[in-house]
C-alpha positions as CSV (number, residue, x, y, z in Angstrom):
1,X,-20.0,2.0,62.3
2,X,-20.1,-1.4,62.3
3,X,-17.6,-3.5,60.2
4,X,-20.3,-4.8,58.0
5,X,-20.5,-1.1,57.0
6,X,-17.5,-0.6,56.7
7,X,-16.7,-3.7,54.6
8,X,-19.6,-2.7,52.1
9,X,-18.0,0.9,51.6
10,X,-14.3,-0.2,51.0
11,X,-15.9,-2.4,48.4
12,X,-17.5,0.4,47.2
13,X,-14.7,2.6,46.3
14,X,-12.8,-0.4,45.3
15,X,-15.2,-0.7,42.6
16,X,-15.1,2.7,41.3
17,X,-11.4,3.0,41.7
18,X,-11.4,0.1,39.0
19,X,-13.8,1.3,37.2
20,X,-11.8,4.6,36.5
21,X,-8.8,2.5,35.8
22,X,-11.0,1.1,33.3
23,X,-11.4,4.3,31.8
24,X,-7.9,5.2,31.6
25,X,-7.1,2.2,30.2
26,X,-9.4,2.9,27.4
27,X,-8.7,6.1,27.0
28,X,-5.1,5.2,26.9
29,X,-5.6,2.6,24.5
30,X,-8.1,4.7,21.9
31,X,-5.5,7.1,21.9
32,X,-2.9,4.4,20.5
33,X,-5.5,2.9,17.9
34,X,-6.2,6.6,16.7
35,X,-2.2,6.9,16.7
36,X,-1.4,3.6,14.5
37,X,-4.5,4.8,12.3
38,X,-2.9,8.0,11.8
39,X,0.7,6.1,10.7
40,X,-1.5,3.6,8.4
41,X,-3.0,6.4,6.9
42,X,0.3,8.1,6.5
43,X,1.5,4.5,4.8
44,X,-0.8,4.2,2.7
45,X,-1.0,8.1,1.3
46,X,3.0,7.0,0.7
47,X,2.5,4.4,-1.4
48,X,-0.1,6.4,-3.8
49,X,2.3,9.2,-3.8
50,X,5.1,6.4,-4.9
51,X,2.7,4.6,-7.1
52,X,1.9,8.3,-8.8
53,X,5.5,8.9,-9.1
54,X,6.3,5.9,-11.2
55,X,2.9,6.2,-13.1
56,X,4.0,9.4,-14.2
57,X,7.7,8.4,-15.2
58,X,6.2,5.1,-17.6
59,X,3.4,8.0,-18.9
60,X,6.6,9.8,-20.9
61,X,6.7,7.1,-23.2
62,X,2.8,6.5,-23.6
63,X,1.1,7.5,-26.9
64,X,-1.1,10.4,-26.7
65,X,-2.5,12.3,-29.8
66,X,-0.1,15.6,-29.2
67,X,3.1,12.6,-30.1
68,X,1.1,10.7,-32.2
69,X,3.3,11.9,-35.2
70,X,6.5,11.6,-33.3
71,X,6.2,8.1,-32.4
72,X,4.8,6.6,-36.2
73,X,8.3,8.3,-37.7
74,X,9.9,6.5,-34.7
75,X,8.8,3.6,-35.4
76,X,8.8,3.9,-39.1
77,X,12.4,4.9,-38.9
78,X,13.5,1.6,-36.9
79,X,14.8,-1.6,-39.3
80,X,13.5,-4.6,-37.9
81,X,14.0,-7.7,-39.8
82,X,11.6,-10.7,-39.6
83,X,14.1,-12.8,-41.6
84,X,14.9,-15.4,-39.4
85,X,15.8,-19.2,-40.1
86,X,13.1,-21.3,-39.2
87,X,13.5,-25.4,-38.6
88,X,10.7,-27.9,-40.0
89,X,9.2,-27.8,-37.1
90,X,8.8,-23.5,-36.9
91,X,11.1,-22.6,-34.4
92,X,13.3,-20.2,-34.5
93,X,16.6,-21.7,-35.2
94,X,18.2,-18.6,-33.2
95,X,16.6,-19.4,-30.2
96,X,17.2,-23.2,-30.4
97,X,20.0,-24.9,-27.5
98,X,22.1,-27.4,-29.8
């Protein structure tokens, strides 16, 4: 064969050897995007599950019509007093910095 042969097939193969590094190389590197996908997915499910949680802890205290009565005696049964001094200006005189 002559070198100009020669020359043309080395440069040849070196062309598909990096073309199949290529590959691997994507391969390698779809395989890491699918795995941080899968670990933001994961991340995300958490924090619904954490949001859910804490949803459902505050809901206790909501007002729904099965503790409607409950909650009208609660409140009924509280004294709050509105009698407060007031300055000449309105403001509350308890709350005031002398």
């Amino acid at each position: 064969m002559t070198l100009r042969i020669k020359q043309l097939q080395e440069r040849e193969k070196l062309l598909q050897e990096n073309k199949a590094r290529k590959v691997a190389a994507k391969k390698i590197s779809g395989g890491a995007t699918v795995e941080r996908f899968q670990r933001v997915q994961e991340h995300l499910k958490q924090q619904r599950l954490d949001k859910i949680s804490r949803l459902e802890e505050l809901s206790q205290d909501f007002v729904t019509p099965e503790n409607l009565d409950a909650k009208i005696e609660e409140c009924l049964s509280k004294n709050v007093t509105y009698n407060q001094p007031v300055s000449p200006i309105d403001h509350n005189i308890n709350k005031m910095n002398f």
